[in-house]
Every structure is written in C-alpha cells, then in structure tokens.
C-alpha positions in Angstrom: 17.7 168.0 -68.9 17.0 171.0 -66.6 14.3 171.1 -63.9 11.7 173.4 -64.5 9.0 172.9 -61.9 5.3 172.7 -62.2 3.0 174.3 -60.1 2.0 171.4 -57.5 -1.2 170.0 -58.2 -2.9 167.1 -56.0 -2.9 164.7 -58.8 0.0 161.6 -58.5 1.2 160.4 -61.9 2.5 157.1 -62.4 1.6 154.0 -64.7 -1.5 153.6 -63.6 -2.8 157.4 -63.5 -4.8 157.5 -66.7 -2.8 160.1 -68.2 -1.0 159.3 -71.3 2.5 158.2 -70.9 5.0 159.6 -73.6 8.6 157.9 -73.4 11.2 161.0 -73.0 14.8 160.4 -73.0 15.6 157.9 -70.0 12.1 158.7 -68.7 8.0 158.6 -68.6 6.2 162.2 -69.3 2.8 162.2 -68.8 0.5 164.0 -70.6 -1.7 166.0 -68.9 -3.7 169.7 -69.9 -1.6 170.7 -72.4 1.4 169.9 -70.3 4.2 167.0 -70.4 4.8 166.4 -66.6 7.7 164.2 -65.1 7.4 163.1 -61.6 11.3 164.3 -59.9 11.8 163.8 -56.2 8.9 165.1 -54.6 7.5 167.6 -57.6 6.7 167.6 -61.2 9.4 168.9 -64.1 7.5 170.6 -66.9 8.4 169.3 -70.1 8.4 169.9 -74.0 9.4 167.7 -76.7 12.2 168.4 -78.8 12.4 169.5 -82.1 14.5 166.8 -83.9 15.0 164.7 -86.9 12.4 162.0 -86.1 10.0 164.9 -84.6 10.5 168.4 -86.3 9.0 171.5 -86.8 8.8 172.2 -90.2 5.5 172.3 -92.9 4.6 168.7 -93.9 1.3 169.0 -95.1 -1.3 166.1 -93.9 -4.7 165.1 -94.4 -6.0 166.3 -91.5 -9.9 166.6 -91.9 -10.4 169.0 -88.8 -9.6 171.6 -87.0 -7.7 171.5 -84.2 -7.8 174.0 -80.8 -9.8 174.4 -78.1 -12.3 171.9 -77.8 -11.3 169.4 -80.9 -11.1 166.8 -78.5 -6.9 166.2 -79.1 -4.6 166.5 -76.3 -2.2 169.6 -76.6 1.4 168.2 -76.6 3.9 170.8 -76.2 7.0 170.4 -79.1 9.7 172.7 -79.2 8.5 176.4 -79.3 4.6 175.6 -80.1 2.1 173.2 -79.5 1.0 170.0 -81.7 -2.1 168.1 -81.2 -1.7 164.1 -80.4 -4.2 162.3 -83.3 -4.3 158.6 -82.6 -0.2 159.2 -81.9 0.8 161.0 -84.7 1.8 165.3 -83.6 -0.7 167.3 -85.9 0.7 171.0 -86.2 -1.9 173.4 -87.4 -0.5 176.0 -89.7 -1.6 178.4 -92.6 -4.7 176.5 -93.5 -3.7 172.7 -93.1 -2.0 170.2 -90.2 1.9 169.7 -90.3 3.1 166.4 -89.2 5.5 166.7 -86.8 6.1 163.0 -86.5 4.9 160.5 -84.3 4.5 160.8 -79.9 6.6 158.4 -78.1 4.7 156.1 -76.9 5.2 154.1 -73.2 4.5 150.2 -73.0 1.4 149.5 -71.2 -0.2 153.2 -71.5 -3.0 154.1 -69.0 -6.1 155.1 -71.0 -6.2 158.3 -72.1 -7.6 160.9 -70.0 
C-alpha cells in the first residue's frame, strides 16, 4: 500500500479517539471528515477502500429512504474512485435516483463511538 500523506492535523487517532475504526488490510483506518486516515510513523496516510468482490462499485439498488450528501448526517467513506456513505455499516452509493450497496464497512473490535 503506498503512502500518501495527509495534511497534519493536531488530532491523534488511536483506539480510543472517537473516530470510527475501519479494519484495512493488516491495519486500523479511522474514519474521519470524509477521509480514511492511518496513523504511519509520525504522520497520517490517506486512504480509500478498494473496489472488490465483497465491496464493489457497481448498481445494486437498495431501500434507502433518504438522501444522502451534505448534511444527511452519514459519514463520507471514500471507496475506490467515489464516495459511499456509512448507514449503520452497510456503504450506501447514491446514483441515478436510488442508493447502491457497495457492501458492508469493515468493522474494528472494540470501535470508539462514532464521531
């Protein structure tokens, strides 16, 4: 996984941040703005989840029941080339009039509330 750096930021994240923690590869992301950061040395990677057979990117229609953007109240996750929208852990994709389900956000034992 390469090392794309995130602009520095005071905040520290770690298990007990309040950010959600979403279980990427050998790692923790948290979830944060919009953004999947991974604390590295002494910085943050930016990450995005993959698009892959148990998360992908194409149109599954769901019963979503709302829209989602700006102020929905969702977090943004970022998921290959676009951003889903983490409803009670499952990745909703808004798209031509409905919400995709782009499967479900790996979740981290003991998760710090959502914040």
């Amino acid at each position: 996984m390469s090392c794309g750096e995130h602009e520095s930021h005071a905040h520290k994240h770690g298990p007990s941040c309040g950010h959600k923690a979403v279980r990427h590869g050998d790692h923790a992301d948290y979830l944060h703005d919009g953004h999947l950061h991974a604390p590295h040395e002494n910085h943050l990677d930016e990450h995005r989840l993959e698009v892959d057979r148990k998360r992908p990117g194409v149109c599954a229609p769901v019963e979503c029941g709302e829209a989602h953007g700006g102020s929905c109240g969702h977090e943004r996750v970022p998921h290959g080339d676009h951003l889903d929208y983490d409803v009670a852990g499952a990745l909703h994709h808004p798209h031509g009039g409905h919400c995709d389900l782009h499967g479900l956000l790996p979740g981290e034992r003991g998760n710090a509330k959502k914040g």
